[in-house]
C-alpha positions in Angstrom: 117.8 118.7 191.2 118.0 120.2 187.9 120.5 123.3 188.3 119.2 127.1 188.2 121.4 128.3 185.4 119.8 125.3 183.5 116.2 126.3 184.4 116.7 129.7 183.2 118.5 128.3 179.8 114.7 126.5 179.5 112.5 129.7 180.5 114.6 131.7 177.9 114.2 129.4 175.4 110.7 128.6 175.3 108.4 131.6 174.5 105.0 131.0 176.8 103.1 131.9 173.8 104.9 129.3 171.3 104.6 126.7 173.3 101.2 127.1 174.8 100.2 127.5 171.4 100.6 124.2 170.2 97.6 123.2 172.4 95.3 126.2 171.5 94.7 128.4 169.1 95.9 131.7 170.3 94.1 135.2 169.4 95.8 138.2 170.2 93.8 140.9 171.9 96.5 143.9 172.7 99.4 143.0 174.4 98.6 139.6 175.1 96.7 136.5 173.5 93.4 134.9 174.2 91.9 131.8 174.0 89.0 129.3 175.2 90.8 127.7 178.3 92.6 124.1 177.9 91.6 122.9 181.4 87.7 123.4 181.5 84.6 123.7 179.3 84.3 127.4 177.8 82.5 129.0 174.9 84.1 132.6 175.7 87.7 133.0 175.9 89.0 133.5 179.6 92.3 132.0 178.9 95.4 134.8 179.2 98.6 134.5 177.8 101.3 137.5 178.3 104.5 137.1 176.5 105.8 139.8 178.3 105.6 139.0 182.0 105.5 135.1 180.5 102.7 133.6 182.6 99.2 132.3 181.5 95.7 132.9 183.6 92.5 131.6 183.5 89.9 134.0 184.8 87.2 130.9 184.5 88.9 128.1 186.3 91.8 129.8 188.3 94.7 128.1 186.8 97.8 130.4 186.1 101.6 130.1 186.3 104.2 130.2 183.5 105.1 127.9 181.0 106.6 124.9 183.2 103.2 125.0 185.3 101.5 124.5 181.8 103.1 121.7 181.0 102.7 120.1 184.2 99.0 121.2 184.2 98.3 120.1 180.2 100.2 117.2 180.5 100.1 115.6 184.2 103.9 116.0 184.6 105.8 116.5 187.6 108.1 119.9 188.2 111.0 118.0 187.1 109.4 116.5 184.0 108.2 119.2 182.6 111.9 121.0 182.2 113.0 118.1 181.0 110.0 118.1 178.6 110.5 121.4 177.5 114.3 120.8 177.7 114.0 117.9 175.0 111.3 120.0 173.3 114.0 122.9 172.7 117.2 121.0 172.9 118.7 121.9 175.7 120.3 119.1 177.7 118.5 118.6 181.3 120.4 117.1 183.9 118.4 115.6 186.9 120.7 115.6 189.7 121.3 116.7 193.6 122.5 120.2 193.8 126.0 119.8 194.8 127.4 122.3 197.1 129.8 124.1 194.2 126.3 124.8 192.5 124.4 126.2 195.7 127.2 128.4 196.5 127.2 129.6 192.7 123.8 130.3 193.2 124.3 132.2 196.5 126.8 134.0 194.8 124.8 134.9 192.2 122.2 136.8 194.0 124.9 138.1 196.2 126.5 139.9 193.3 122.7 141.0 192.3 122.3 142.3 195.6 126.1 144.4 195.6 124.4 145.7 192.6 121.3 147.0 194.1 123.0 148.6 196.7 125.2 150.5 194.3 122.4 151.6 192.6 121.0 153.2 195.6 123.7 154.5 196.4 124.4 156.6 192.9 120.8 157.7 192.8 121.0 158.8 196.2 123.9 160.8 195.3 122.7 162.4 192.4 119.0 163.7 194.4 120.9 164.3 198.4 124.2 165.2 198.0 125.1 168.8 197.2 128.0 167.6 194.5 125.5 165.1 193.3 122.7 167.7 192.3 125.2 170.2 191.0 127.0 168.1 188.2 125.2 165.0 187.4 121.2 166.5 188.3 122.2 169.9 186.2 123.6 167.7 182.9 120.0 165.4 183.3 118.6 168.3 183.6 120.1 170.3 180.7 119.7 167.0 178.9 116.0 167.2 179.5 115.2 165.0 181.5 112.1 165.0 183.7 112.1 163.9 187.4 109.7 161.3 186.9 111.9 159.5 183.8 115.0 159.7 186.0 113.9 158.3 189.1 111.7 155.7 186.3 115.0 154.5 185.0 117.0 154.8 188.3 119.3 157.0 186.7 122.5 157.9 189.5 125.7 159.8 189.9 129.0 158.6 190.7 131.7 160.6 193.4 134.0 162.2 192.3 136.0 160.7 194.9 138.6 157.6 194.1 136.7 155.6 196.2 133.6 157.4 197.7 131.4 153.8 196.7 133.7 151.5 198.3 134.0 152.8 201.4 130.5 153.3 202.0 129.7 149.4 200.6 132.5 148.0 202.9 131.2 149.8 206.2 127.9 148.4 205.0 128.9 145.1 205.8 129.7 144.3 201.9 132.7 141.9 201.2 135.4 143.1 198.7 135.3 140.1 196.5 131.7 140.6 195.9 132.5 144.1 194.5 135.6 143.5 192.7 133.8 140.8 191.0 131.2 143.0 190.4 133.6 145.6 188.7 132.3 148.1 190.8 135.2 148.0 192.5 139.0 147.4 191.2 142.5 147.7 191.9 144.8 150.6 191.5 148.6 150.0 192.2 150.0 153.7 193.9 152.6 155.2 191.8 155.4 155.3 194.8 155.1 151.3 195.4 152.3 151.4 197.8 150.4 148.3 199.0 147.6 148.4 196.2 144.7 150.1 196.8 141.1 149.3 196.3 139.5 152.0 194.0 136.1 152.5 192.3 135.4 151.6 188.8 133.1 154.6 188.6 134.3 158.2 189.2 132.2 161.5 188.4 130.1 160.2 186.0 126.0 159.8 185.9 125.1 156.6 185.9 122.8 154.1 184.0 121.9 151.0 186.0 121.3 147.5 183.2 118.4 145.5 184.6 117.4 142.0 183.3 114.5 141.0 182.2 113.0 140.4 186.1 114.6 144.3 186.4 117.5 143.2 188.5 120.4 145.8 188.3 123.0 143.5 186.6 125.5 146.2 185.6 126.0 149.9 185.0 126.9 152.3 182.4 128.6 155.2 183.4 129.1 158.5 181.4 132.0 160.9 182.2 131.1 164.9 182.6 135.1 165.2 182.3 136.5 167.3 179.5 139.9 165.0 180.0 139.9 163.6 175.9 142.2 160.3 177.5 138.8 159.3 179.6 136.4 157.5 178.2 133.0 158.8 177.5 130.9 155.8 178.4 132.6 153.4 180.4 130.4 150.0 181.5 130.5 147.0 183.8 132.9 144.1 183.3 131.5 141.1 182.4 130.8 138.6 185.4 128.1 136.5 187.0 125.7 138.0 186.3 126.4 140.3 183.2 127.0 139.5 180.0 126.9 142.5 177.3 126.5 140.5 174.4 123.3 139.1 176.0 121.8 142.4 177.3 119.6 145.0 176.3 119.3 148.4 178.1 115.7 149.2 178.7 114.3 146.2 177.8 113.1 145.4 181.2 110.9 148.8 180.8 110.0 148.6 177.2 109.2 144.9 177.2 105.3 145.4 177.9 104.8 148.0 175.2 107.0 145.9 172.7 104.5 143.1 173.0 101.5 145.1 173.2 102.7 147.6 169.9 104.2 144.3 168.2 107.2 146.6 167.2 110.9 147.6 168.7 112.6 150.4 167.9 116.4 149.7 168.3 119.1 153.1 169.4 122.5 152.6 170.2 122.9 154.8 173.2 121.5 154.8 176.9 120.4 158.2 175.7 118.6 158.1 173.0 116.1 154.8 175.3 115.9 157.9 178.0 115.0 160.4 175.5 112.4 158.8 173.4 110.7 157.1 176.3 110.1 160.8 177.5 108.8 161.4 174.1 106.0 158.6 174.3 108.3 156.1 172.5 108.0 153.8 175.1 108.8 150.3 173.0 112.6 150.9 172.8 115.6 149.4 173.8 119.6 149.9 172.7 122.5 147.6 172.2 124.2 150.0 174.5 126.7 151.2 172.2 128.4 147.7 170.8 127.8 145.9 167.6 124.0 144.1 167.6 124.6 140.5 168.4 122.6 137.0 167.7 121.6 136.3 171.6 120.2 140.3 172.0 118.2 139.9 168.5 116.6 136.6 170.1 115.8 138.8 173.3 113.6 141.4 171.3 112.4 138.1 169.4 110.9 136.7 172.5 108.1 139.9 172.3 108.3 140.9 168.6 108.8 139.6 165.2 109.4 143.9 163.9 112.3 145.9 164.9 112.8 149.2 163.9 116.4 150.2 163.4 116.9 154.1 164.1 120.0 155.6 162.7 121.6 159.0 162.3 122.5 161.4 159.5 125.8 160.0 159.3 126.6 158.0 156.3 129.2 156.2 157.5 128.3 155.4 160.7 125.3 154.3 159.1 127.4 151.7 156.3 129.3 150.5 159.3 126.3 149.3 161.2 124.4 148.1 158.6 125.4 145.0 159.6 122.9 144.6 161.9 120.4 144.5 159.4 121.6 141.4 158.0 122.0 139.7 161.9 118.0 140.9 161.9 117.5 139.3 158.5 118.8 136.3 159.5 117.0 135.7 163.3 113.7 135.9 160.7 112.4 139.2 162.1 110.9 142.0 159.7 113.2 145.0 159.9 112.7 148.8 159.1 114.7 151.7 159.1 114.3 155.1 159.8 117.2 157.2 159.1 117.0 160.9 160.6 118.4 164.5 159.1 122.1 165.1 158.9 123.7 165.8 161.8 120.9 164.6 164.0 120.3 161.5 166.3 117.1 160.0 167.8 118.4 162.2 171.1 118.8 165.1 169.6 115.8 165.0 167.3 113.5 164.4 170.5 115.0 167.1 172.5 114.3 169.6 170.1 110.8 168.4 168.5 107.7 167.9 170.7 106.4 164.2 171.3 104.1 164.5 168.3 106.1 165.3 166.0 109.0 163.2 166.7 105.9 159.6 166.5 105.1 161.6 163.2 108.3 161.5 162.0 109.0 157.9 162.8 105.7 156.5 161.3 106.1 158.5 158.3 109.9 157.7 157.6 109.8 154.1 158.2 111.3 152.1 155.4 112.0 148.4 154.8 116.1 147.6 154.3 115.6 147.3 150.6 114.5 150.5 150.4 117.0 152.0 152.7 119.8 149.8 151.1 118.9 151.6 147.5 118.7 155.1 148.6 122.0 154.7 151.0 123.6 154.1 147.4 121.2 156.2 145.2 124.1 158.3 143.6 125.9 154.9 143.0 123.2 153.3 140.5 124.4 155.6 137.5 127.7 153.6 137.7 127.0 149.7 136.2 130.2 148.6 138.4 128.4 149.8 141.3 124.7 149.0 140.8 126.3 145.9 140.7 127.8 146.0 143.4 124.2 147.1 144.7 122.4 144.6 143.7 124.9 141.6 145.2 124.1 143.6 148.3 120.7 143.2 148.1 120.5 140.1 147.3 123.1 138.9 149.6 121.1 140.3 152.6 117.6 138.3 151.0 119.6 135.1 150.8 120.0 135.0 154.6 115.8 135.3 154.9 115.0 132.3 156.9 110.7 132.7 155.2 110.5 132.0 151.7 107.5 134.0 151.4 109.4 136.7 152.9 112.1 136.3 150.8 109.6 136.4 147.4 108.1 139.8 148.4 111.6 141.1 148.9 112.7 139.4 145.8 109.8 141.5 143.9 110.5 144.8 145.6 114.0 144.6 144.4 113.2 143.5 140.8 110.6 147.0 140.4 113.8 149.2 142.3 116.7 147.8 141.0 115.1 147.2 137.0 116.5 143.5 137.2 114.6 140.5 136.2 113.1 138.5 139.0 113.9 135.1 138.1 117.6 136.6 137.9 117.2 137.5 141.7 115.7 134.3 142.3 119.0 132.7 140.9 121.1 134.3 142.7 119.2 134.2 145.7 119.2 130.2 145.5 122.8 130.4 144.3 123.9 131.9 147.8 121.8 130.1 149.9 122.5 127.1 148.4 126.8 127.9 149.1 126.3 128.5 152.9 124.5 125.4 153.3 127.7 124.0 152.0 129.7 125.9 153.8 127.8 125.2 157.5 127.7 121.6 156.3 131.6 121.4 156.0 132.7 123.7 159.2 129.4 121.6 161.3 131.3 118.9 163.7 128.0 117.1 163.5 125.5 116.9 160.8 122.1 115.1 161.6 121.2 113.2 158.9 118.0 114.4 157.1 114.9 113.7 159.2 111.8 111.9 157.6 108.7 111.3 158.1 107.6 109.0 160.9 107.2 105.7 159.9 109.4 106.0 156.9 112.8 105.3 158.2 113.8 102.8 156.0 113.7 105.3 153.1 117.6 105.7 153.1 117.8 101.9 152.8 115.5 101.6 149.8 117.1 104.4 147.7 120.1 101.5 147.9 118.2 99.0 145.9 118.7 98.7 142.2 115.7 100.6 140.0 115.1 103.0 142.9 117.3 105.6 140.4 114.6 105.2 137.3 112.0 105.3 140.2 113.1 108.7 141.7 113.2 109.8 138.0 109.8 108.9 137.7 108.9 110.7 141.6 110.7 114.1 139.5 108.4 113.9 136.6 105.4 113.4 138.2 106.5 116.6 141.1 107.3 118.7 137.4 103.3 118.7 136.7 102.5 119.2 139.7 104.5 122.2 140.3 104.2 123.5 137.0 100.1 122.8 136.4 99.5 121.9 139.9 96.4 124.0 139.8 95.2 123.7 136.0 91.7 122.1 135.8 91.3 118.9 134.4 87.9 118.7 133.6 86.1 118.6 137.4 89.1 118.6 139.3 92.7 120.2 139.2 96.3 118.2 138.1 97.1 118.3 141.8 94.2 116.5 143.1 94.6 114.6 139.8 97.3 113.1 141.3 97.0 113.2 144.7 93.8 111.4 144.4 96.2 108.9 141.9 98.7 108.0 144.6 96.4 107.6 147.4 93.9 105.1 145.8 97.1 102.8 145.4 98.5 104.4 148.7 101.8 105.0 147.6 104.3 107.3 149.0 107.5 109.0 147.3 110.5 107.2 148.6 112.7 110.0 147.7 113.4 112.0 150.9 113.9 115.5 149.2 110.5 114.5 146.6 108.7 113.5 148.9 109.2 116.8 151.1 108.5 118.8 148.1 105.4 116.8 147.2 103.9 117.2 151.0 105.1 121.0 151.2 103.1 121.5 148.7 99.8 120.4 149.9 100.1 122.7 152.6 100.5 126.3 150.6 97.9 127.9 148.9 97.7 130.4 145.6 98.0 129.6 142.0 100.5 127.8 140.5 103.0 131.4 140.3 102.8 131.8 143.6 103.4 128.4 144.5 106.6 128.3 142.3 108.1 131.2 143.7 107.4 129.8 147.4 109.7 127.0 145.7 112.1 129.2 144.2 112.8 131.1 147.5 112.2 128.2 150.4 114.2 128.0 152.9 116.3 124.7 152.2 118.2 125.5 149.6 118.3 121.6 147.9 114.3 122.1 147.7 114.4 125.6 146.0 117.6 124.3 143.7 115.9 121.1 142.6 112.9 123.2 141.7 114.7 125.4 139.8 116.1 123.4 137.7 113.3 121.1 137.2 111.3 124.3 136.1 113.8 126.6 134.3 115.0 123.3 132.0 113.7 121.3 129.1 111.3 118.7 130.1 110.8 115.4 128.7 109.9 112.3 130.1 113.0 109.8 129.4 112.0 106.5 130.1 112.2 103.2 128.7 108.6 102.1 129.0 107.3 105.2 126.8 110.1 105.0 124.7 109.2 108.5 123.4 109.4 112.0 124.7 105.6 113.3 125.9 104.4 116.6 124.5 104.3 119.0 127.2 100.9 121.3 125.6 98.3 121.9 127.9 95.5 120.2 125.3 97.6 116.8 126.5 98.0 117.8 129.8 95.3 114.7 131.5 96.8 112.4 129.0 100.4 112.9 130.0 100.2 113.5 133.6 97.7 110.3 133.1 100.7 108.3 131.4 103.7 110.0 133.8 101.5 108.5 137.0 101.4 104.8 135.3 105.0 104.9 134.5 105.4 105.5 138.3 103.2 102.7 139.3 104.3 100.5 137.3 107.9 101.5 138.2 107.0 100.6 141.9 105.1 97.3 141.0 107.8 96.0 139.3 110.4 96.6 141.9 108.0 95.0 144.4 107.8 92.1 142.2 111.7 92.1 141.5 112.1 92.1 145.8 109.6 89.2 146.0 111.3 87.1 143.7 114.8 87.3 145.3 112.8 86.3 148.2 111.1 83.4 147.0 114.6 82.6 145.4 116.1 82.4 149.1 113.1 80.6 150.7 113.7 77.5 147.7 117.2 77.6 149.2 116.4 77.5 152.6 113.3 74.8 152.2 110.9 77.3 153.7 107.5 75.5 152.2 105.2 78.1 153.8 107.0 81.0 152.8 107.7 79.9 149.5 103.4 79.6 149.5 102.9 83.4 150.9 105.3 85.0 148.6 103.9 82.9 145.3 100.2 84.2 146.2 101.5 87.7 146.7 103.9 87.4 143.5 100.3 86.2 141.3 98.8 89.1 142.6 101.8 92.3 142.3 102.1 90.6 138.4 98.3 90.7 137.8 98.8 94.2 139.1 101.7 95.2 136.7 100.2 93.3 133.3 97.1 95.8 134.5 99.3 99.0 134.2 101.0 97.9 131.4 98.0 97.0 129.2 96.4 100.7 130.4 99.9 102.3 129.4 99.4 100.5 126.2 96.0 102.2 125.5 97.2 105.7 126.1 99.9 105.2 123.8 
């Protein structure tokens, strides 16, 4: 039996709409995708895919389930097979063994805390609407807050006794067992001042309460905020971590705003319980917050799993504003498109929805939407004046593009800043491969394993070949064919362009670049499109830092062709262009004949010593004919000289 925290590890991991979409082609229609079904014969799409409840339906054949059923549907797997498929698929190690009974009772425990929790969250809300002390504190602050009925019954919201231990009482006489609600947090220990035995208290005192849901809208902890004026207590307090609740992997409201996220393709992201309360009542429905803590990598890949834009909302408050901005760059880097809208002085996204009505405050965050650069440059506006500190702008900027995981995104961003900032672009683009290029070094170091580089299938022995002697003039002959491509990749020559020029070249001889990082280039580049500008810069700003260095340098420098057989440097003007891509594509073909015929004469050489007759046959028939084929590209080299 695979394990249930391993199965969850897999359903988190794999995004029903990623992987289904590798067999489909996916169209979205609202909040979820269509497409013509997988498992029977259709002209019109009936085939649903909802990222946000993560299941699939066919309205034509029937079939539905989530994204394990898929895989055993699409691919005739078993139950087990298809974690481990999907396991393998997203690295995540699948062990197939019996549950032993330390795991079922973790798992039993599990839903027991889950259920503790529900109680206590029936218990605070029934607080807050029955009891007398319940209505008069935390019902009047909701109130005065604003807060409709229907929003907080929608988001369960409570109140906590005032009472030391009002919850515990009530949960053991319900049958609940104290070390389900101490590991919980609901419930703690407080020693008595006097020596006393100690005595079991609740976490929660006098203070309305937020219940956290996960993703299936199980309560999995609580926030609670105090209506105290006593400055030592804390304003919010929240849940302990346990079994079931981890901050740093939770996002309050995201159980509620998961459905409009998907369907609006956009999050906005608040920091308080709030401020989710507060613009939800304003028709803001696709929100979540961090719940007061620093943005972290595991909650950005929760709003990933429905969006690719979040919409970070901030206040009037400049520094509260530079010290989150962090969480820009953690945005940045999880490859989502981020946007800021910063409100008035002195205001919040609570308090400017409490005090404008529903259309105005959607106004205002449609028409004050900004992208980071933008925000980044007018957060430091009076700062530009000073060189020392547009400098110290500008490494900002650029710092935060570097950690772009698209290189298309990072070439639009690149632009913007070039037009803001009144910098060159190619000095950007420097910098921008300069960084990149450092924490690849640096995550290379401090990485306990590094895979090697992965190539193509069926080209393993690459590694090996770059060993054998010539394979340096032959990679030097690899770079000088990939600097016309890059460069005039998409110049005509006569009926046909210098990348089809010598794509069509290589294939009629079927040769393949045996450099690794060349030969990633070279096929990259068959799959963009645009002229040869665009092309570049997708170079200049991909996401592998050696690809986007290498061409770089093989652009920004010099070029001549250095090589023994021309024995002279080959004009680089366009009227030349066919002749010296012409002559740079023999060189390479005749570089690669002659190290074939260099590896069948060491083999010939150790058949004559071993006395292998019929070897020593094979290898002089294929020696006649790799020397007929060299003499041929050396007499055409000849001519074009």
């Amino acid at each position: 039996m695979i394990s249930q925290s391993t199965i969850e590890r897999i359903l988190e991991a794999a995004p029903i709409e990623a992987v289904i979409g590798e067999y489909v082609t996916l169209k979205r229609r609202g909040a979820n995708y269509m497409a013509c079904c997988p498992f029977h014969n259709e002209k019109t799409p009936s085939f649903s895919v909802s990222p946000s409840k993560g299941i699939f339906k066919c309205f034509g054949c029937g079939k539905a389930g989530n994204v394990v059923r898929f895989i055993m549907e699409h691919e005739q797997l078993t139950y087990v097979e298809a974690l481990k498929f999907l396991g393998n698929k997203f690295n995540i190690p699948v062990e197939d063994k019996e549950e032993t009974p330390i795991e079922a009772e973790s798992r039993l425990r599990r839903d027991s805390l889950m259920i503790v929790n529900g109680y206590a969250r029936d218990f605070y809300a029934n607080y807050l609407w029955e009891e007398p002390a319940g209505r008069d504190a935390g019902l009047s602050y909701l109130r005065e807050r604003g807060f409709t009925e229907h929003v907080i019954r929608h988001f369960e919201l409570g109140f906590a006794p005032a009472a030391k231990d009002a919850f515990t009482r009530s949960a053991l006489a319900a049958g609940y067992k104290q070390d389900l609600l101490t590991a919980t947090g609901l419930t703690i220990h407080y020693p008595e001042r006097e020596n006393n035995p100690e005595t079991l208290m609740d976490r929660f005192q006098d203070r309305v309460m937020f219940p956290i849901h996960s993703l299936s809208g199980r309560v999995i902890g609580f926030g609670g905020r105090t209506l105290r004026n006593d400055k030592q207590a804390s304003k919010y307090l929240n849940s302990p971590e346990s079994e079931v609740y981890t901050k740093s992997r939770s996002l309050y409201g995201l159980y509620f705003a998961k459905q409009e996220i998907s369907k609006a393709q956009k999050c906005y992201l608040v920091e308080g319980y709030t401020d989710v309360i507060t613009l939800f009542q304003a028709g803001v429905r696709n929100v979540v917050s961090s719940s007061g803590t620093s943005l972290t990598a595991d909650q950005i890949r929760l709003i990933k799993r429905f969006t690719q834009q979040v919409v970070v909302l901030y206040d009037g408050d400049d520094a509260g504003i530079k010290a989150s901005i962090r969480g820009i760059d953690m945005l940045l880097e999880e490859g989502l498109q981020v946007k800021v809208v910063r409100f008035p002085q002195g205001e919040d996204p609570d308090s400017y929805a409490r005090s404008h009505n529903s259309r105005e405050t959607l106004d205002f965050l449609n028409k004050n939407e900004t992208d980071f650069i933008h925000f980044k440059i007018a957060l430091m506006a009076d700062e530009i004046r000073d060189p020392l500190k547009k400098s110290a702008l500008i490494r900002e900027v650029v710092e935060s593009i570097a950690i772009i995981p698209d290189a298309i995104t990072r070439t639009v961003y690149i632009e913007e800043s070039s037009r803001h900032l009144d910098i060159e672009e190619m000095i950007l683009t420097r910098e921008v491969a300069k960084i990149r290029k450092k924490r690849a070094e640096w995550t290379n170091r401090h990485s306990s394993r590094t895979p090697p580089p992965q190539l193509p299938p069926g080209e393993e022995g690459m590694q090996e070949a770059q060993l054998r002697p010539g394979t340096a003039e032959l990679s030097r002959c690899e770079q000088d064919i990939l600097y016309y491509l890059i460069k005039f990749g998409q110049t005509k020559l006569e009926d046909m362009t210098v990348s089809e020029f010598i794509q069509n070249a290589l294939a009629e001889d079927d040769l393949v670049f045996q450099d690794p990082l060349f030969l990633a280039i070279f096929r990259q580049y068959e799959t963009i499109e645009g002229d040869d500008a665009s092309r570049k810069k997708f170079f200049f700003n991909h996401e592998d830092p050696a690809i986007s260095q290498h061409v770089l340098d093989l652009i920004s420098d010099p070029h001549h062709i250095n090589l023994k057989v021309l024995r002279e440097s080959l004009s680089l003007e366009e009227p030349l262009l066919k002749e010296n891509v012409t002559k740079a594509l023999l060189v390479y073909k005749l570089k690669v004949v002659s190290l074939s015929c260099a590896d069948l004469a060491r083999d010939l050489r150790q058949a004559q010593q071993l006395g292998e007759e019929d070897k020593i046959q094979t290898i002089l028939k294929e020696l006649t004919v790799m020397m007929d084929v060299r003499n041929s590209f050396a007499r055409e080299l000849n001519r074009l000289k």
